[in-house]
C-alpha positions, 0 to 999 in steps of 0.5 A: 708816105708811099715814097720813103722807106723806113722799114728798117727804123724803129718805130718811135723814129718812124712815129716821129718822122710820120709826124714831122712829114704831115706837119710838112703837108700843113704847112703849105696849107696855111701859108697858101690860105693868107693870099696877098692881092695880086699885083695890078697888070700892067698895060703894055705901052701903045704905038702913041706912048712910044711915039712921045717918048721917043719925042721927049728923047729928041727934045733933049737931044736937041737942048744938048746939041744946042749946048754942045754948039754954045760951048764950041763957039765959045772956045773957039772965040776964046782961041781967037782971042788969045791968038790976036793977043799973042799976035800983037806982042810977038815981034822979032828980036835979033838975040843969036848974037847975044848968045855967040858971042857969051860962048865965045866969052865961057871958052876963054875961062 
C-alpha cells in the first residue's frame, strides 16, 4: 500500500480499506485463472482469393448490365409502339372556326 495515504484515517477505516485494496488485488487473479480459447487466427486472403472475388464481382456486374440492356430495349419498344398508335389516330381536324364564331355568338348576349 505504498501509493495511498491514510495516515490521517483511524484505524478501523484504514483496516477496512487495506481489506477492501487486497480483495481488489485477488480479484484480477481469478478472473485471469478461467482463460477462454483463443480465438482461431485468421489467414490473410491470398492474391488467388482476391482474384476470384474480384471474378464473382464482374460476374454479377455482367448479369446486371445484361438486365439493365433488356429493360431499356423493352421500354424503348414500348415507346415506339405508342408512338405508331398515336400516329395513326391523329389526323388534322379543322375546329378554329368552331370556336370563332361560339365567340362571336357569347358577345352578343
Amino acid at each position: 500500500m505504498p501509493n495511498v495515504n491514510m495516515d490521517g484515517l483511524p484505524p478501523e477505516m484504514q483496516a477496512r480499506l487495506e481489506q477492501i485494496i487486497e480483495k481488489a488485488k485477488q480479484v484480477p487473479q481469478q478472473q485471469q485463472a478461467p482463460q477462454q480459447p483463443a480465438a482461431p487466427i485468421q489467414k490473410q486472403p491470398t492474391l488467388m482469393d482476391h482474384t476470384i472475388a474480384l471474378r464473382q464481382e464482374v460476374a454479377a456486374l455482367r448479369q446486371e448490365l445484361h438486365a439493365v440492356a433488356q429493360v431499356t430495349d423493352a421500354v424503348g419498344q414500348a415507346v415506339g409502339q405508342l408512338y405508331q398508335t398515336f400516329l395513326g389516330q391523329s389526323e388534322v381536324t379543322d375546329q378554329s372556326g368552331y370556336y370563332e364564331t361560339e365567340e362571336q355568338t357569347q358577345a352578343d348576349y
